[in-house]
PyMOL CGO cylinders between C-alpha atoms (Angstrom):
from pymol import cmd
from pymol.cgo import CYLINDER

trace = [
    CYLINDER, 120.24, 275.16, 110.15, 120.19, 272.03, 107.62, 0.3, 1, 1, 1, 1, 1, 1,
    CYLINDER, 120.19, 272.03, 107.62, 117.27, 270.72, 106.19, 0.3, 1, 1, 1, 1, 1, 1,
    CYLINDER, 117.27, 270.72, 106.19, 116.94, 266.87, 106.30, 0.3, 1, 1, 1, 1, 1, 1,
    CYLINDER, 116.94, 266.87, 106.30, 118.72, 264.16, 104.28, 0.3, 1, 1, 1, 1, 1, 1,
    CYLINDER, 118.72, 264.16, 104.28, 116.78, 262.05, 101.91, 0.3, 1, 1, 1, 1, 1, 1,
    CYLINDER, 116.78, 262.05, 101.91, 113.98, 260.26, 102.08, 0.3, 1, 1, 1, 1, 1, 1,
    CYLINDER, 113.98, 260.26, 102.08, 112.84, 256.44, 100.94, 0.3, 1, 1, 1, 1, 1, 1,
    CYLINDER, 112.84, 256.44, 100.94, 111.65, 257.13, 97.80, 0.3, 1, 1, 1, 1, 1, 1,
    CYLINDER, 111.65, 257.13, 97.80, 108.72, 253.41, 99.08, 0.3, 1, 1, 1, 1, 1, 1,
    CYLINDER, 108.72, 253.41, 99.08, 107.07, 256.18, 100.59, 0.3, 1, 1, 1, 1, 1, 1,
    CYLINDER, 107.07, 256.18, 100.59, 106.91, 257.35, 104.47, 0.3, 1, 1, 1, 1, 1, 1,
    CYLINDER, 106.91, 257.35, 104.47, 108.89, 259.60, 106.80, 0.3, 1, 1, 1, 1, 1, 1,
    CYLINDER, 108.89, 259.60, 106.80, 112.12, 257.74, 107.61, 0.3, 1, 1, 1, 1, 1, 1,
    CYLINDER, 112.12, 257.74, 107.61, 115.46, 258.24, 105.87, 0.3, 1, 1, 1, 1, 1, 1,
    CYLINDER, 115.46, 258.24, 105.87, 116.92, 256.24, 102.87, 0.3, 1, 1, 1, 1, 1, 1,
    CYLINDER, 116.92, 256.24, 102.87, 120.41, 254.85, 103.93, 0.3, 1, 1, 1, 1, 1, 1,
    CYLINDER, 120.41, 254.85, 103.93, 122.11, 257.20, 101.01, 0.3, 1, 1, 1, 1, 1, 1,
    CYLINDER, 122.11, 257.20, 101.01, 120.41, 260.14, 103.45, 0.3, 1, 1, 1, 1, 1, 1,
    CYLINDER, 120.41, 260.14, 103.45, 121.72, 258.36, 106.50, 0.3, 1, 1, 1, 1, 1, 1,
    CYLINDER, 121.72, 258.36, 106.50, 125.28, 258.33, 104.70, 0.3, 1, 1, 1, 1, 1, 1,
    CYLINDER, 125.28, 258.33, 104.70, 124.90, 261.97, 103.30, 0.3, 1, 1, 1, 1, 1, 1,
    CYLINDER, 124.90, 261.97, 103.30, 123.89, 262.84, 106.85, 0.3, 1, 1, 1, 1, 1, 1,
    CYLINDER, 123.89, 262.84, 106.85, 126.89, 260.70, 108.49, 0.3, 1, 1, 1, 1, 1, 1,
    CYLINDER, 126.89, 260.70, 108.49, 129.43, 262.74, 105.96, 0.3, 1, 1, 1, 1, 1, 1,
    CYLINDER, 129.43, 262.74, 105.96, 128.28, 265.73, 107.02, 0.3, 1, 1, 1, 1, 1, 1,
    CYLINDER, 128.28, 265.73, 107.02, 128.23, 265.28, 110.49, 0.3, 1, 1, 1, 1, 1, 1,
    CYLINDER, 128.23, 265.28, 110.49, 131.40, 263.93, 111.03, 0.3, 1, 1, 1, 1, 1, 1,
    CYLINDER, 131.40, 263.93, 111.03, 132.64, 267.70, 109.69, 0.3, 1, 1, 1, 1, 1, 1,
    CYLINDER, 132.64, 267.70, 109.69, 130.55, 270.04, 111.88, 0.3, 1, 1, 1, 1, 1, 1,
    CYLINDER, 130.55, 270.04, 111.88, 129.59, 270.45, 115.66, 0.3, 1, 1, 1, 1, 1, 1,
    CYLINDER, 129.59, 270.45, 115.66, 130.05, 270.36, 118.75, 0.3, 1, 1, 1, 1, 1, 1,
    CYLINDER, 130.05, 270.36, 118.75, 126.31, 272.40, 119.07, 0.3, 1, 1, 1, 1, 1, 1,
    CYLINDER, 126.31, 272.40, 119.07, 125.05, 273.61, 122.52, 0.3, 1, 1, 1, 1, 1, 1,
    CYLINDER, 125.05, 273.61, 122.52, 121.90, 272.48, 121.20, 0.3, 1, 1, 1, 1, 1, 1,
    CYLINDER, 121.90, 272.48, 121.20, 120.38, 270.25, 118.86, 0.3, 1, 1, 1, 1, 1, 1,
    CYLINDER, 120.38, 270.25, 118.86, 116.81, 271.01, 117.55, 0.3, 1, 1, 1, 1, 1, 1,
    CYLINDER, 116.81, 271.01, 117.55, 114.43, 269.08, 115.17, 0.3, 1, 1, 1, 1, 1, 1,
    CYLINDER, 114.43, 269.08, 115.17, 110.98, 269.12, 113.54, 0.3, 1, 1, 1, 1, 1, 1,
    CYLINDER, 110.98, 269.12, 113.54, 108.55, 266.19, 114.66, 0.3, 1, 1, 1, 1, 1, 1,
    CYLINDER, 108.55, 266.19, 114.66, 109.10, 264.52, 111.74, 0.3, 1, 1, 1, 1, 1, 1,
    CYLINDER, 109.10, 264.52, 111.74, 110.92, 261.80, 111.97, 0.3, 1, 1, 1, 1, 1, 1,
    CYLINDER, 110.92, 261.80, 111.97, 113.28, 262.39, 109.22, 0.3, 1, 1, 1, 1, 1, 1,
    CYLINDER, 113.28, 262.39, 109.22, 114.62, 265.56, 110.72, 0.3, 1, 1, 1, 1, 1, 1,
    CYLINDER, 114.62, 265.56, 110.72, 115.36, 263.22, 114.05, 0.3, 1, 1, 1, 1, 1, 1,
    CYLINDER, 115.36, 263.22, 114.05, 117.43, 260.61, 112.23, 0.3, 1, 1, 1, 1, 1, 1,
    CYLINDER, 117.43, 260.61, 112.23, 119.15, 263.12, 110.20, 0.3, 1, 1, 1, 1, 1, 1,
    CYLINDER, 119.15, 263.12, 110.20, 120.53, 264.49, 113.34, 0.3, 1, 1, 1, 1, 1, 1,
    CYLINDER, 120.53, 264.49, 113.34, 121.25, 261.24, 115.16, 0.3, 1, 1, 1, 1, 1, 1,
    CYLINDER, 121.25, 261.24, 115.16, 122.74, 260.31, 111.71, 0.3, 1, 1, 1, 1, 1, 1,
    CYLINDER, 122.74, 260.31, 111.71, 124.95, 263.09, 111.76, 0.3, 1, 1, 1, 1, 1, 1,
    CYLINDER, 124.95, 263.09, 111.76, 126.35, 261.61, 115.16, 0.3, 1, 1, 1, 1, 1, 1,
    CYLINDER, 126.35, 261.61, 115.16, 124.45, 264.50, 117.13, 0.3, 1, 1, 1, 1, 1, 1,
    CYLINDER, 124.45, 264.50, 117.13, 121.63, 263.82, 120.35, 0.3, 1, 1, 1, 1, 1, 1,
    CYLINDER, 121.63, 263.82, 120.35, 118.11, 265.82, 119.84, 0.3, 1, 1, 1, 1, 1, 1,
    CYLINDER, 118.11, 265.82, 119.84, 117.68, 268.10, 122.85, 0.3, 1, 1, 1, 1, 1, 1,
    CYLINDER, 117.68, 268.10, 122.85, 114.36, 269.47, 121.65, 0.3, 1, 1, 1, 1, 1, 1,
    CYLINDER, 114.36, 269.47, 121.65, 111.56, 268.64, 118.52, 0.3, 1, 1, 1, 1, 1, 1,
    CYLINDER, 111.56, 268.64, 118.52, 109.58, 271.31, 117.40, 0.3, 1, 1, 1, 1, 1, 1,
    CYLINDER, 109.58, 271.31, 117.40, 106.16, 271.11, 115.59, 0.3, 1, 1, 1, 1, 1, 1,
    CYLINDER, 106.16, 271.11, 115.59, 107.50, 273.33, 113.37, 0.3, 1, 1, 1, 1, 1, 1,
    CYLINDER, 107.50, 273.33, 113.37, 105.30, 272.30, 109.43, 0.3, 1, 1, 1, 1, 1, 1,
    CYLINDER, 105.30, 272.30, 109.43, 102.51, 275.09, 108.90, 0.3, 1, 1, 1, 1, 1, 1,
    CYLINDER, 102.51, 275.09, 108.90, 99.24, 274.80, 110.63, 0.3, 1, 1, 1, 1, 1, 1,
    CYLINDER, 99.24, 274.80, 110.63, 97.09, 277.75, 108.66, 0.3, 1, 1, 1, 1, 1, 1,
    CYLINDER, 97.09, 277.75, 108.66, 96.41, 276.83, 105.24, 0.3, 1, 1, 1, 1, 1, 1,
    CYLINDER, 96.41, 276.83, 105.24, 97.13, 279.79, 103.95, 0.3, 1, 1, 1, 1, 1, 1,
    CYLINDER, 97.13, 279.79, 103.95, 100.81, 279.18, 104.17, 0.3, 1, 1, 1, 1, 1, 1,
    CYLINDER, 100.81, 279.18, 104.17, 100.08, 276.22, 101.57, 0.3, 1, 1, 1, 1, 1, 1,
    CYLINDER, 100.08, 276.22, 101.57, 97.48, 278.41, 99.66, 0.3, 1, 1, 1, 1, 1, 1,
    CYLINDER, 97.48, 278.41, 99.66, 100.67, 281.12, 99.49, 0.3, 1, 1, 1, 1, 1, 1,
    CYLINDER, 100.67, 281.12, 99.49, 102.52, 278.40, 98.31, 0.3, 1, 1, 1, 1, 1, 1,
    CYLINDER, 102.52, 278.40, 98.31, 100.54, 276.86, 95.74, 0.3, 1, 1, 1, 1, 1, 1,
    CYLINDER, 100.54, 276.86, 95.74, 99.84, 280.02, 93.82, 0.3, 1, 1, 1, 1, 1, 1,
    CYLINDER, 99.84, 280.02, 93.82, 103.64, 281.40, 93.73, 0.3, 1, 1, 1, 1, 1, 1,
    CYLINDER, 103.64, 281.40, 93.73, 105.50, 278.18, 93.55, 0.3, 1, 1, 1, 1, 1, 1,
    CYLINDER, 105.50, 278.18, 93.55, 108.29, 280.42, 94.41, 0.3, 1, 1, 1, 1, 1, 1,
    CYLINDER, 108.29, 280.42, 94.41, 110.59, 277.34, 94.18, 0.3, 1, 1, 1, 1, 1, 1,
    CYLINDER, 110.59, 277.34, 94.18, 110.39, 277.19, 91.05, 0.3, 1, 1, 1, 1, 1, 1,
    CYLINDER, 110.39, 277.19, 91.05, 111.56, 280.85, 90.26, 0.3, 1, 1, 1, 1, 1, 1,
    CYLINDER, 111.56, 280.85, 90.26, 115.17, 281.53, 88.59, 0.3, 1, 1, 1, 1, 1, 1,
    CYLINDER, 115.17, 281.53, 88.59, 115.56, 282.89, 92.19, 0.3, 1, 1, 1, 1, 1, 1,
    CYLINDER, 115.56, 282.89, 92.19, 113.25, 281.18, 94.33, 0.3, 1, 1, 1, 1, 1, 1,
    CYLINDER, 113.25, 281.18, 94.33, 114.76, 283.43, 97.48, 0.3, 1, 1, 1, 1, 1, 1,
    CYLINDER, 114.76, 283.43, 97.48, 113.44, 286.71, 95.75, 0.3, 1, 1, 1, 1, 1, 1,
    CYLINDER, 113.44, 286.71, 95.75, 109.89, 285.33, 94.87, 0.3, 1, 1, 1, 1, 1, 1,
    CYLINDER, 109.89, 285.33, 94.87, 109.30, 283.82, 98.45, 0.3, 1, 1, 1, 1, 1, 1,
    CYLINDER, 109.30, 283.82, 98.45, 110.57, 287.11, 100.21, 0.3, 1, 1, 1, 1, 1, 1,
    CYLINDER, 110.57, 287.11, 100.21, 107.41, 288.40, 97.93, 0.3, 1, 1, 1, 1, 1, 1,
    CYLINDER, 107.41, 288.40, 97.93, 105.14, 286.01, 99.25, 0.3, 1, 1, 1, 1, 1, 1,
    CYLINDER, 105.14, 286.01, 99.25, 106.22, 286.88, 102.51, 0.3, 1, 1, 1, 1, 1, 1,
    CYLINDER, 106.22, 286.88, 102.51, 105.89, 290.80, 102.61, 0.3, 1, 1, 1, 1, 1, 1,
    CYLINDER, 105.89, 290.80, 102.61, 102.58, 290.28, 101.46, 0.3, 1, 1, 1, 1, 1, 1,
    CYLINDER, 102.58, 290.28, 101.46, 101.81, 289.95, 104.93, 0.3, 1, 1, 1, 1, 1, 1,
    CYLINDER, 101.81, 289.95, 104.93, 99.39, 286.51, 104.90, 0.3, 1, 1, 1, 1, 1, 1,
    CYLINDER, 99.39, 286.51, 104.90, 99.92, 283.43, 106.46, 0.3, 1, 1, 1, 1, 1, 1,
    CYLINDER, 99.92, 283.43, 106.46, 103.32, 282.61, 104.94, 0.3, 1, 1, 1, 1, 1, 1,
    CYLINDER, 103.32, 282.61, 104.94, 104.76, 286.30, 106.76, 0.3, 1, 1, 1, 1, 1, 1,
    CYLINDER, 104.76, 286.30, 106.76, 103.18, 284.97, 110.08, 0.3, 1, 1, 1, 1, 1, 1,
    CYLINDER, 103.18, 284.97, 110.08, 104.77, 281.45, 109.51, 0.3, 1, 1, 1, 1, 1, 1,
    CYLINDER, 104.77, 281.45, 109.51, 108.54, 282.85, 108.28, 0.3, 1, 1, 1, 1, 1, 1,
    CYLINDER, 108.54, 282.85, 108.28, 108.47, 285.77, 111.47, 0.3, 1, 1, 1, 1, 1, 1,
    CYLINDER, 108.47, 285.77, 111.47, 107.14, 282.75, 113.76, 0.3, 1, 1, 1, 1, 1, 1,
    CYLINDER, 107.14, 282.75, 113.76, 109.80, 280.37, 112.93, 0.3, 1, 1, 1, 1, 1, 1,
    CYLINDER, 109.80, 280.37, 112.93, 112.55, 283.04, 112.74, 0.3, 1, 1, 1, 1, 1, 1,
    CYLINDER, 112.55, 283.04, 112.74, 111.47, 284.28, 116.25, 0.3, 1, 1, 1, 1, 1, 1,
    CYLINDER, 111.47, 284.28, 116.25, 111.61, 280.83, 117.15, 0.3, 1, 1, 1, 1, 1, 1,
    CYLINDER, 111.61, 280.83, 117.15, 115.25, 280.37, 116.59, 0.3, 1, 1, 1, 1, 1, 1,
    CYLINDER, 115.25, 280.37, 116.59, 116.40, 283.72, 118.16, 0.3, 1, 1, 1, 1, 1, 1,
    CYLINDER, 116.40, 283.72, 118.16, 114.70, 282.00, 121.35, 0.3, 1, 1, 1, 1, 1, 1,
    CYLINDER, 114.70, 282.00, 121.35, 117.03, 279.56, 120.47, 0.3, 1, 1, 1, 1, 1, 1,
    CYLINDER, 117.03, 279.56, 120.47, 120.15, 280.83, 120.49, 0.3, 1, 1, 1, 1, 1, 1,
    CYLINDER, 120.15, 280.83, 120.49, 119.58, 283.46, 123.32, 0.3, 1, 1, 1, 1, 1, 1,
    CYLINDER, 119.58, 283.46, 123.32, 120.71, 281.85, 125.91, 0.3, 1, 1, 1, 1, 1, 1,
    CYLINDER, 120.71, 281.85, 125.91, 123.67, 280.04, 124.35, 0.3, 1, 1, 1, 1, 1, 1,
    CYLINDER, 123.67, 280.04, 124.35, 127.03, 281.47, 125.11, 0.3, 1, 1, 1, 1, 1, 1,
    CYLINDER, 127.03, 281.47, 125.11, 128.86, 283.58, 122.48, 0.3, 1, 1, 1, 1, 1, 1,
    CYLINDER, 128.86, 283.58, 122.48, 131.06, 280.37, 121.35, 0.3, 1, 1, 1, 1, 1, 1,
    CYLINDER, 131.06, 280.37, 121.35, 128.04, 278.03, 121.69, 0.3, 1, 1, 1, 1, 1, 1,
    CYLINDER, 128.04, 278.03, 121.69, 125.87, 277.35, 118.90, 0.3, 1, 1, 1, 1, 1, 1,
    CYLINDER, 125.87, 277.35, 118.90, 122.46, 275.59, 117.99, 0.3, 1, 1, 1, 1, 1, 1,
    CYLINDER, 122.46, 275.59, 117.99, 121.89, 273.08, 114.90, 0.3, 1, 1, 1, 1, 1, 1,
    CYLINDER, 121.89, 273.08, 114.90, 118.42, 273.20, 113.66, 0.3, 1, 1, 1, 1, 1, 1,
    CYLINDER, 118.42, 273.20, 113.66, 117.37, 270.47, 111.13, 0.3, 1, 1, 1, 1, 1, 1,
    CYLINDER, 117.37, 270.47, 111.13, 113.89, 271.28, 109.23, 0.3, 1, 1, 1, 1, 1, 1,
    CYLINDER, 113.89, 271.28, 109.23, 112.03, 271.31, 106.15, 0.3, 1, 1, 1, 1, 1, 1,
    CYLINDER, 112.03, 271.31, 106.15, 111.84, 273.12, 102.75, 0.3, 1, 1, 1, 1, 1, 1,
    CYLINDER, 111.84, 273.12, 102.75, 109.98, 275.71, 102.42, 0.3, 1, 1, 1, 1, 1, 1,
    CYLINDER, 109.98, 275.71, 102.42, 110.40, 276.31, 106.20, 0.3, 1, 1, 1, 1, 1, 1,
    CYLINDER, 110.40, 276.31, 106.20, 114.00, 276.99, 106.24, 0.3, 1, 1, 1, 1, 1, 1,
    CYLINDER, 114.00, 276.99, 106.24, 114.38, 279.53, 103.31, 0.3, 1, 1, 1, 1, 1, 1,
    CYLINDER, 114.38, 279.53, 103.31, 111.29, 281.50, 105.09, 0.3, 1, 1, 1, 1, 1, 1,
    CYLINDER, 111.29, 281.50, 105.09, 112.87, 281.77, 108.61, 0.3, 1, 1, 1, 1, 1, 1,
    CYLINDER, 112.87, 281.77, 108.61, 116.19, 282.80, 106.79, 0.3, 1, 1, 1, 1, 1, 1,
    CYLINDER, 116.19, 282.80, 106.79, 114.73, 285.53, 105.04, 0.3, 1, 1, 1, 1, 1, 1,
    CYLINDER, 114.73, 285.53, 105.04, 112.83, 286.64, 107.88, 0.3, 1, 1, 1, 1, 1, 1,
    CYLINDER, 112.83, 286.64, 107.88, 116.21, 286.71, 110.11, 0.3, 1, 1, 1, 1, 1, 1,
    CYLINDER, 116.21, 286.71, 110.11, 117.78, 288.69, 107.32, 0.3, 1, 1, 1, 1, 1, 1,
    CYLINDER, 117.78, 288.69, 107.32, 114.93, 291.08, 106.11, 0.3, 1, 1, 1, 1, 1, 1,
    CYLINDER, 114.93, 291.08, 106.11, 117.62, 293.44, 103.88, 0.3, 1, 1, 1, 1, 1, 1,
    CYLINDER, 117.62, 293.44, 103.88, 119.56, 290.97, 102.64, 0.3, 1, 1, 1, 1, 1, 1,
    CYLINDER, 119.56, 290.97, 102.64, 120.08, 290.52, 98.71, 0.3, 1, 1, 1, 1, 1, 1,
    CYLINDER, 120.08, 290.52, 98.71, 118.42, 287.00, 98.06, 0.3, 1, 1, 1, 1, 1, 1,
    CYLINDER, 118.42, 287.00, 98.06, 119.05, 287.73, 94.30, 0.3, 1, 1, 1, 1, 1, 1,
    CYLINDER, 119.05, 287.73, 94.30, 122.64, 286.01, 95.37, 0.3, 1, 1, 1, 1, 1, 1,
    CYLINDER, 122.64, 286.01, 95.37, 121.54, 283.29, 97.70, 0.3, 1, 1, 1, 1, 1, 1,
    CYLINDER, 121.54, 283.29, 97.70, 121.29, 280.85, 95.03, 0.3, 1, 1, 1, 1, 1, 1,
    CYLINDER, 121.29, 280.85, 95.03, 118.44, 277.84, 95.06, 0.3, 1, 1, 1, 1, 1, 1,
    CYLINDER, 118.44, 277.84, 95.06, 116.51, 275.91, 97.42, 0.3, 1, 1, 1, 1, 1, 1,
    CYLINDER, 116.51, 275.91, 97.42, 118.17, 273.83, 99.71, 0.3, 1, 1, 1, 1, 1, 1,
    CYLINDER, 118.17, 273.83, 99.71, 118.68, 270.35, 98.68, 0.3, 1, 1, 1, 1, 1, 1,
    CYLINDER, 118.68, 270.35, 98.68, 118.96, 267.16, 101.78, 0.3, 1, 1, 1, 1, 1, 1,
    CYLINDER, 118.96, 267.16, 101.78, 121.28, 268.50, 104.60, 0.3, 1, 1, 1, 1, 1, 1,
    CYLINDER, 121.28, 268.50, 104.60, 121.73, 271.52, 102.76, 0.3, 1, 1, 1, 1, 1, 1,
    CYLINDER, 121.73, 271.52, 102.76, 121.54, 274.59, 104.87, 0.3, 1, 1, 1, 1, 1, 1,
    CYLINDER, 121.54, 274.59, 104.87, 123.04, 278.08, 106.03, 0.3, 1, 1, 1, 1, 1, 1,
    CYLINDER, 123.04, 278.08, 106.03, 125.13, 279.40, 109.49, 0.3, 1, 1, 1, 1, 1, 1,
    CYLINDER, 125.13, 279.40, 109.49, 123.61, 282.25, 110.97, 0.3, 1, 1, 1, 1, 1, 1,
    CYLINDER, 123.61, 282.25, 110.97, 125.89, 284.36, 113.00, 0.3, 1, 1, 1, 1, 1, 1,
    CYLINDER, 125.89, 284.36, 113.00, 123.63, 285.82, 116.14, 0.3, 1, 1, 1, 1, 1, 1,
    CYLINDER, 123.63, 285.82, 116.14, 125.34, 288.16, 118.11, 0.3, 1, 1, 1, 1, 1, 1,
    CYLINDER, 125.34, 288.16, 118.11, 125.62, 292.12, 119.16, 0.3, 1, 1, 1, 1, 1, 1,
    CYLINDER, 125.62, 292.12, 119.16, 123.52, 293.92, 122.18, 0.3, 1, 1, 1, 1, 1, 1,
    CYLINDER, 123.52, 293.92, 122.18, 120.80, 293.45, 121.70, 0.3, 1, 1, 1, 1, 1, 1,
    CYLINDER, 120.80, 293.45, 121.70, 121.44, 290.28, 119.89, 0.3, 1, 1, 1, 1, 1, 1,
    CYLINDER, 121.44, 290.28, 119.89, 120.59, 289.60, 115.98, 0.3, 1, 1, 1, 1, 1, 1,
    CYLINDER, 120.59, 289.60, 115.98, 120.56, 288.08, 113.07, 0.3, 1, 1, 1, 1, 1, 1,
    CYLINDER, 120.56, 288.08, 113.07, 123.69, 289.85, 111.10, 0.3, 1, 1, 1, 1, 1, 1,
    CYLINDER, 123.69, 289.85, 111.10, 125.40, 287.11, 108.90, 0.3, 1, 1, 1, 1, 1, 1,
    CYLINDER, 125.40, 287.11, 108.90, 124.71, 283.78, 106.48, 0.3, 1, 1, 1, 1, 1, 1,
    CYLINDER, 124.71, 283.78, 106.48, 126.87, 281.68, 105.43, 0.3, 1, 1, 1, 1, 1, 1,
    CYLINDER, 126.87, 281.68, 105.43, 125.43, 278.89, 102.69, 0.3, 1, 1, 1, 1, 1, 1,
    CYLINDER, 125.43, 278.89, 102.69, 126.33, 275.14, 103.21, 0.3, 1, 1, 1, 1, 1, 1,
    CYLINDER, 126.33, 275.14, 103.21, 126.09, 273.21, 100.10, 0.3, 1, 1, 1, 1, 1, 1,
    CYLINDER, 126.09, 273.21, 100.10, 126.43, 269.83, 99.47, 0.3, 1, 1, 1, 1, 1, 1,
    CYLINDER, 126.43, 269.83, 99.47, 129.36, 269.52, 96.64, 0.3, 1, 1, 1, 1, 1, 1,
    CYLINDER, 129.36, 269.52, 96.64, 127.14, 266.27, 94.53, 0.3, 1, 1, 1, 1, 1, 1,
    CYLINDER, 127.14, 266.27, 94.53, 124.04, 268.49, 95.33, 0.3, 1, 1, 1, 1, 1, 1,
]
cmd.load_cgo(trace, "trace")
């Protein structure tokens, strides 16, 4: 999962063309994927198309209770010395952001279910959305050591596998300039 490259700064949804060439660089390093996933938005679309990959699916995936942003708004867990630790505290508070981060997370194992155990899925989101479904995936991890947000086409490989299957891995992807 990767959030999206940049935006125009002129305002709107679509990508600036340094996010289309972060999103190009990064690409041409990664895949193939079984399955290519987006948000609605269309900056999620042209990061993947970008990145030289074809959407199979878009997902209205941004927060529909406003509770999530209410959550949000109060914490500003992003801007915490370790912004995974204070939004895993949002989220086992059990309100709207929980629903939202299990939602999303149950989302992806959907996902990936089907695919075969050398196939894999790219999912390119949003902030905020990302680092909830993570944590939710990996309810025991130490987020103390998973570092900050994720910046444009920033992201993290889950490894999904065992019987049943589950979330038992992450692996960070950082951009170096980022």
């Amino acid at each position: 999962m990767r959030r999206h490259a940049q935006r125009k700064t002129s305002g709107g949804s679509q990508l600036s063309q340094g996010g289309i060439d972060l999103a190009r660089s990064i690409g041409s390093s990664i895949g193939p994927f079984a399955t290519v996933v987006t948000s609605v938005v269309p900056r999620a679309r042209e990061t993947a198309i970008a990145m030289g990959f074809a959407v199979d699916y878009e997902l209205v995936s941004l927060a529909s209770d406003p509770t999530v942003y209410e959550e949000a708004e109060e914490s500003e867990w992003w801007r915490a010395p370790h912004p995974f630790v204070a939004l895993a505290e949002v989220i086992a508070e059990g309100g709207g952001y929980y629903l939202y981060a299990h939602s999303m997370a149950a989302l992806w194992r959907d996902l990936l279910t089907p695919l075969g155990g050398d196939e894999a899925a790219l999912v390119i989101g949003h902030s905020g959305e990302l680092e909830a479904a993570l944590i939710a995936c990996l309810p025991d991890a130490d987020y103390s050591t998973w570092g900050a947000t994720f910046g444009p086409c920033e992201g993290a490989r889950l490894h999904f596998d065992g019987d049943p299957p589950y979330f038992r891995q992450v692996e960070f992807l950082r951009v170096p300039s980022h």
